[in-house]
Kinemage of the C-alpha trace (Angstrom):
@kinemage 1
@onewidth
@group {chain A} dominant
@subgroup {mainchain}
@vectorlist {calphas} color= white
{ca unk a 1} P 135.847 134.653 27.985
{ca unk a 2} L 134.971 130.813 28.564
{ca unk a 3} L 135.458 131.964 32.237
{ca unk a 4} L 132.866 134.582 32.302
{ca unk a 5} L 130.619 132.406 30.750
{ca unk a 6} L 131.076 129.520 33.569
{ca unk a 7} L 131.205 132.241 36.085
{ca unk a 8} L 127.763 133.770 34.336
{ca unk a 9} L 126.737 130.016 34.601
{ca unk a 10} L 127.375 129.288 37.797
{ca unk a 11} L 127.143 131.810 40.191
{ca unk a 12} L 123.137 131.753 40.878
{ca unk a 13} L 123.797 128.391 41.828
{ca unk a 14} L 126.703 128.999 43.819
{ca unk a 15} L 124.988 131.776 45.622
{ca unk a 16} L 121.984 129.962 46.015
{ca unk a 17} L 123.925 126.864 47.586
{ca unk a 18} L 125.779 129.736 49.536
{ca unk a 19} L 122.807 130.838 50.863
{ca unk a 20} L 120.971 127.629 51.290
{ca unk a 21} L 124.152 126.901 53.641
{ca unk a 22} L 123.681 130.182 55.595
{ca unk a 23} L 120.307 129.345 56.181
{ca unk a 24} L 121.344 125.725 57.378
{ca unk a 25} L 123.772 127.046 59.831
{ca unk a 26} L 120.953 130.018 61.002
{ca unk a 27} L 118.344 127.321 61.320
{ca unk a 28} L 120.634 124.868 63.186
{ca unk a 29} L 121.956 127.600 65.867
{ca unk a 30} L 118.159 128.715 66.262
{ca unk a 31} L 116.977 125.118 66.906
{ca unk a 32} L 119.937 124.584 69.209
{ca unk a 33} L 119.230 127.641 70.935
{ca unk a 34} L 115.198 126.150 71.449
{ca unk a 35} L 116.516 122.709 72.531
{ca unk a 36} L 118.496 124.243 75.252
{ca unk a 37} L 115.920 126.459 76.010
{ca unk a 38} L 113.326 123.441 76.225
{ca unk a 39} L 115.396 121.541 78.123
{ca unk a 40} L 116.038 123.980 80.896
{ca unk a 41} L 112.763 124.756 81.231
{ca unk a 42} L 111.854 121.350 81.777
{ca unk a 43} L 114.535 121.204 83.987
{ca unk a 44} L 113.532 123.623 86.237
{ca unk a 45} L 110.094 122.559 86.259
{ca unk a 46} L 111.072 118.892 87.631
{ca unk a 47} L 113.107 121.092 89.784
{ca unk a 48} L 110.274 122.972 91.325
{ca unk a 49} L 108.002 119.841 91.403
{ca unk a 50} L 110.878 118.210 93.613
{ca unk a 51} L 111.813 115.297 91.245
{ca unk a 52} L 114.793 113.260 91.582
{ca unk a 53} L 118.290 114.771 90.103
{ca unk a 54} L 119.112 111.528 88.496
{ca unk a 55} L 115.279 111.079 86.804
{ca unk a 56} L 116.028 115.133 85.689
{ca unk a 57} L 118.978 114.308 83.619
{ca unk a 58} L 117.676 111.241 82.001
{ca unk a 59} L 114.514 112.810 81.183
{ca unk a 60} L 116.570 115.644 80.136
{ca unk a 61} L 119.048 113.787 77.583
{ca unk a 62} L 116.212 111.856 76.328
{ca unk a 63} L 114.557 114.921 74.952
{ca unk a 64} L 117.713 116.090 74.270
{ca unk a 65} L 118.114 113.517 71.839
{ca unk a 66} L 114.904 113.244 70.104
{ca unk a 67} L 115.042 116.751 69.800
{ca unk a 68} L 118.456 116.928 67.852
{ca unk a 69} L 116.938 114.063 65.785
{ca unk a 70} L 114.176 116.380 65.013
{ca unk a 71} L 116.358 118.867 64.148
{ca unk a 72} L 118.517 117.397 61.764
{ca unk a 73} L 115.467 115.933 59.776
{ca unk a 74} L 115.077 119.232 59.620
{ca unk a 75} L 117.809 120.657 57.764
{ca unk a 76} L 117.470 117.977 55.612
{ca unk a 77} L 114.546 118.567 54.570
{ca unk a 78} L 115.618 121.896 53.995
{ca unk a 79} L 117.957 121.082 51.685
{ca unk a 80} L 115.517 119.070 49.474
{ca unk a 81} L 116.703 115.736 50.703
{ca unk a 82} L 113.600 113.646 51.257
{ca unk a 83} L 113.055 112.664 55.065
{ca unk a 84} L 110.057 110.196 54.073
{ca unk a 85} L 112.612 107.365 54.091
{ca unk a 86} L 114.477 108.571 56.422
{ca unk a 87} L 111.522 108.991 59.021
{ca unk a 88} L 110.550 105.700 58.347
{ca unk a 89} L 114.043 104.115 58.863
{ca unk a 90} L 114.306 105.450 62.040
{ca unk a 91} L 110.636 104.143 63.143
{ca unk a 92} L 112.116 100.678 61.942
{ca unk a 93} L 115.195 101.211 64.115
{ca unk a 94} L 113.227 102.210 67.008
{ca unk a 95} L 110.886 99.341 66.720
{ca unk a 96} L 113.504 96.802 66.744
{ca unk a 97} L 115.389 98.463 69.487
{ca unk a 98} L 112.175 98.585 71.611
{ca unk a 99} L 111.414 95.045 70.476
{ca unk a 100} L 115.071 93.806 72.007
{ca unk a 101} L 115.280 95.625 74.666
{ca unk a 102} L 111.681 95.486 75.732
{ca unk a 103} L 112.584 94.115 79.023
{ca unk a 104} L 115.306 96.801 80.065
{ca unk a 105} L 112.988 99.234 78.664
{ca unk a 106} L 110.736 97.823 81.028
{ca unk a 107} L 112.842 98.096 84.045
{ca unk a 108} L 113.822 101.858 82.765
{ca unk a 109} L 110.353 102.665 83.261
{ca unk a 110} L 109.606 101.324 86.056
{ca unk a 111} L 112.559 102.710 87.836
{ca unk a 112} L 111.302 106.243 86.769
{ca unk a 113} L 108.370 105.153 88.462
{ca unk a 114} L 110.325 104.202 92.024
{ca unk a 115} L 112.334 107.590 91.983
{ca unk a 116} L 109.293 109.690 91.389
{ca unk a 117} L 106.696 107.851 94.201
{ca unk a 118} L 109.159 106.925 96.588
{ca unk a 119} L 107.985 103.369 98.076
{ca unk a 120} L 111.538 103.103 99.785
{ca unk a 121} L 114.636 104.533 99.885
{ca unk a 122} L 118.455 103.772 99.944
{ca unk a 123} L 118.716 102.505 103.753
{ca unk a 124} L 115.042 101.254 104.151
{ca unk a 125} L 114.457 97.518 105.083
{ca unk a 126} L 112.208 96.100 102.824
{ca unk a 127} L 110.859 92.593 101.675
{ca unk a 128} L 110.672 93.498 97.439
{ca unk a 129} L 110.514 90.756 94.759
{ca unk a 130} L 110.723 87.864 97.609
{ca unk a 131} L 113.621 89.679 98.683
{ca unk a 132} L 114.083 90.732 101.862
{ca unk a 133} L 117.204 93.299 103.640
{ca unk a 134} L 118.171 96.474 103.058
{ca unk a 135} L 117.909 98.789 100.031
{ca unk a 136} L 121.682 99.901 99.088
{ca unk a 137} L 120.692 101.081 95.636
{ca unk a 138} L 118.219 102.397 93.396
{ca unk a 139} L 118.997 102.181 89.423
{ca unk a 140} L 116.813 103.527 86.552
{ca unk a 141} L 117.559 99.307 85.313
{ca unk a 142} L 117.949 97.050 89.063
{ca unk a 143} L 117.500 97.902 92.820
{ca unk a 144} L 120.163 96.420 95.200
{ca unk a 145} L 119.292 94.513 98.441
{ca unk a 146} L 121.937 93.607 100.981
{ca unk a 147} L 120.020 90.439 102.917
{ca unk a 148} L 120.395 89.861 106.338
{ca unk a 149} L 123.063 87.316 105.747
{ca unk a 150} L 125.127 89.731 103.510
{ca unk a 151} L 124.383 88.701 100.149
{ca unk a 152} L 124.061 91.083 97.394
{ca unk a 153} L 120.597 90.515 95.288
{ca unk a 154} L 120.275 92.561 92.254
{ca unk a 155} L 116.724 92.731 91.440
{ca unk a 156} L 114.938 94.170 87.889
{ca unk a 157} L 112.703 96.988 88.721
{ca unk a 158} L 110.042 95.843 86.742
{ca unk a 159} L 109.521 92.930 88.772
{ca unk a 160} L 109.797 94.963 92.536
{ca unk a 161} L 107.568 97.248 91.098
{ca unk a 162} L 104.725 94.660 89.977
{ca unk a 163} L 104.856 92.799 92.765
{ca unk a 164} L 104.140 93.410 97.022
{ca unk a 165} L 106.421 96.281 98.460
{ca unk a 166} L 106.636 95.656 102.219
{ca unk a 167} L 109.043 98.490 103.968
{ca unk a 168} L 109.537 97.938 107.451
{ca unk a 169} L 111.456 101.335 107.937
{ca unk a 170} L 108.584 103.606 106.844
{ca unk a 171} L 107.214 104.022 110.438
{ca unk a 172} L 108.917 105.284 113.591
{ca unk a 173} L 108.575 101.779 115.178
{ca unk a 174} L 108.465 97.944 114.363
{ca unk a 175} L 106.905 94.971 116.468
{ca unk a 176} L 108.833 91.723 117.684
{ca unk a 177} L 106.653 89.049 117.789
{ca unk a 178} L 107.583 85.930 119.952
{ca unk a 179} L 105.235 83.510 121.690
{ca unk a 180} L 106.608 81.670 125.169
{ca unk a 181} L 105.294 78.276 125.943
{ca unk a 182} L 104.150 77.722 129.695
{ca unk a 183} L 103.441 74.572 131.083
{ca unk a 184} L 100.146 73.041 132.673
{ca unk a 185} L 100.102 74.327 136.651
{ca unk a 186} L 101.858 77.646 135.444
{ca unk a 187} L 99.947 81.112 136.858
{ca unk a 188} L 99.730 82.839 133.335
{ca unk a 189} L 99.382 86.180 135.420
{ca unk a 190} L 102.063 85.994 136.895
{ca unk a 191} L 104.637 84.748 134.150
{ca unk a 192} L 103.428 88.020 132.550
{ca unk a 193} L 104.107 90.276 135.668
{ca unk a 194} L 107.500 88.433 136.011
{ca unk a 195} L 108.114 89.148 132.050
{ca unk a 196} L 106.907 92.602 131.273
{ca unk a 197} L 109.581 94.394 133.625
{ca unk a 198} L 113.230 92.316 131.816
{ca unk a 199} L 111.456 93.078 128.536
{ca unk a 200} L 111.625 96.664 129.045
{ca unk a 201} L 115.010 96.431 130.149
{ca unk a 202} L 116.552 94.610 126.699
{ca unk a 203} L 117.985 97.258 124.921
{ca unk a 204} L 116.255 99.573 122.385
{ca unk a 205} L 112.971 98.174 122.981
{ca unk a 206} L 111.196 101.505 123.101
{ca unk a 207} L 108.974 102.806 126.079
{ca unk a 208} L 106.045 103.953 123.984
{ca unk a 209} L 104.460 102.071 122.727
{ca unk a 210} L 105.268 99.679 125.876
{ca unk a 211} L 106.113 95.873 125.177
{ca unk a 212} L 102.753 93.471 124.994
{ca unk a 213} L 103.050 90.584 127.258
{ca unk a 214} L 99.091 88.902 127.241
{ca unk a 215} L 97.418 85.323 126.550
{ca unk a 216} L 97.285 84.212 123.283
{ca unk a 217} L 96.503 80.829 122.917
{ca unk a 218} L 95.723 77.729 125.149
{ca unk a 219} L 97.188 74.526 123.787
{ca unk a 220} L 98.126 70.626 124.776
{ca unk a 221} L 101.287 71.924 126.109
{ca unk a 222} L 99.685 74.418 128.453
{ca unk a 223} L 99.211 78.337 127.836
{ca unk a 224} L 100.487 80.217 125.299
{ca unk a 225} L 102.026 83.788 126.194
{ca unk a 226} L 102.125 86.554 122.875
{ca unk a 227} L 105.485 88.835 123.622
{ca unk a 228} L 105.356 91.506 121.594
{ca unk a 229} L 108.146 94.350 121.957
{ca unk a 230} L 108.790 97.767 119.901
{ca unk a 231} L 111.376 98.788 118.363
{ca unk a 232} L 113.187 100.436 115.374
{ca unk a 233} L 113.960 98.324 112.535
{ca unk a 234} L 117.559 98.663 112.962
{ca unk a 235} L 117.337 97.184 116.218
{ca unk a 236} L 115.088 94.316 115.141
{ca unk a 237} L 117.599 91.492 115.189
{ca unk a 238} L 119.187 92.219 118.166
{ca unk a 239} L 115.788 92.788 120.209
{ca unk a 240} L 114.351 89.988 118.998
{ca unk a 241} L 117.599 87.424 120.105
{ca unk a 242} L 117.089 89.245 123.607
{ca unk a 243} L 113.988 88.766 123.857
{ca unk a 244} L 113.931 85.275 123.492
{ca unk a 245} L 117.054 85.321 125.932
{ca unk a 246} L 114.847 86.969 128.568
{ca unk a 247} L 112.040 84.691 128.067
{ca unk a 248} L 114.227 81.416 128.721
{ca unk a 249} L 116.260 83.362 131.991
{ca unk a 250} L 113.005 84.321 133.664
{ca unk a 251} L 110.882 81.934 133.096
{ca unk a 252} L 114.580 80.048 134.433
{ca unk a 253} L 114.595 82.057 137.227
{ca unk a 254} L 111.154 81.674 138.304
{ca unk a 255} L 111.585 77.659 138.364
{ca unk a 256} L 108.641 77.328 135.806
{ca unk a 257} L 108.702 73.359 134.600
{ca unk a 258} L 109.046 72.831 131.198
{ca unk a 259} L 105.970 72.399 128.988
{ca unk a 260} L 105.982 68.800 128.375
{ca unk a 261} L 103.068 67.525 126.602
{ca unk a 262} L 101.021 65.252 129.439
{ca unk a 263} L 101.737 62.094 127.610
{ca unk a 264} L 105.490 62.868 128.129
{ca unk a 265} L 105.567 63.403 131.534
{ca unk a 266} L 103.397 60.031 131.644
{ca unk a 267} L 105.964 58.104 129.850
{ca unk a 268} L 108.932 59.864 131.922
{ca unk a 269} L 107.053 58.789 134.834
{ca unk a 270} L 106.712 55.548 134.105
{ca unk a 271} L 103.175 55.929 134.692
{ca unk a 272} L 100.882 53.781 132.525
{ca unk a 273} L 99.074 55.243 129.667
């Protein structure tokens, strides 16, 4: 009889925690069921507007995740639980995360940033943060630059972002620019028909554009040749160590003097100042 009694008791309040758990379980498949949904939408919309894969699934967990936080506030509030606090506590905890991680946060962004515009790529040669080689790899955190000399440099993307992105590889072509020296007495003319044929020869200087061989300067020494041939960046190095090679065999070859300054060859003369 005591049984019935409890059983009379308690069973609206068993059925209604029953069905308070029912609902909980409904209201948690439905609100997976509209985070997935969200989430592939959004998906294929970055999809469609061509955005990076690796932006896509960060963007994509990130709502993930504030979304399931949403969701379980949720339920809790359905059960009666109050989410004020709660809410609040996880402001706080945000706050202080954002607070200590400020600068990673700001390199997160920022590499969001360099995915979505594109001001290099993985292979371009670029001069980024005072740093200058090739780009071997773009984080959402860091971007990696192998120098010229073969040294790794890690650099935050916050700073390559807020400062001057030069990239050398984003056109077809790149100029080498090297000067030659020719001394007082030396037809400038003709050191320039003499030059303009090797220079074509190095290899990978390019046809078109054609290599620039013309005056540049006049100075104590005598005139001042600008050499200027094209080329693509990979080839930079190597054209501009040739170049420099023909310069010093032709001009060799031609029996051009050196470009003393006059008061050298005076004292080398023995010649009274």
């Amino acid at each position: 009889m005591n049984i019935q009694l409890w059983w009379a008791a308690t069973a609206p309040l068993v059925v209604a925690v029953g069905l308070k758990i029912v609902g909980a379980v409904i209201l948690y498949m439905i609100g997976r069921w509209l985070i997935s949904l969200s989430i592939g939408l959004l998906s294929r919309l970055l999809t469609a507007r061509n955005f990076d894969a690796t932006l896509q699934r960060y963007i994509a967990n990130i709502l993930s995740v504030a979304l399931n936080i949403v969701l379980v506030v949720a339920i809790l509030g359905y059960f009666g639980v109050e989410t004020t606090s709660f809410a609040a506590l996880l402001a706080g905890l945000g706050l202080a995360i954002g607070a200590a991680w400020s600068g990673l946060l700001s390199n997160f962004a920022a590499g969001a940033f360099l995915i979505m515009f594109r001001p290099y790529k993985v292979g371009d040669y670029v001069m980024a943060a005072s740093t200058e080689g090739t780009v071997a790899e773009i984080g959402l955190f860091n971007t990696t630059i192998v120098t010229p000399d073969n040294i790794m440099v890690i650099v935050g993307n916050a700073k390559v972002s807020g400062d001057i992105i030069k990239n050398f590889s984003a056109h077809a072509y790149r100029r080498v620019d090297r000067t030659a020296q020719l001394a007082f007495g030396v037809d400038p003319l003709e050191a320039i028909a003499r030059l303009k044929p090797e220079l074509a020869g190095i290899a990978n200087v390019l046809k078109d554009p054609a290599p620039d061989v013309e005056i540049l300067d006049f100075n104590e020494r005598g005139t001042q040749l600008a050499v200027r041939p094209y080329c693509h960046t990979s080839h930079y190095w190597q054209v501009y160590f040739d170049t420099n090679r023909v310069i010093a065999a032709t001009f060799g070859a031609a029996g051009y003097p050196p470009p003393y300054l006059i008061e050298e060859l005076r004292r080398g003369s023995g010649s009274a100042p």
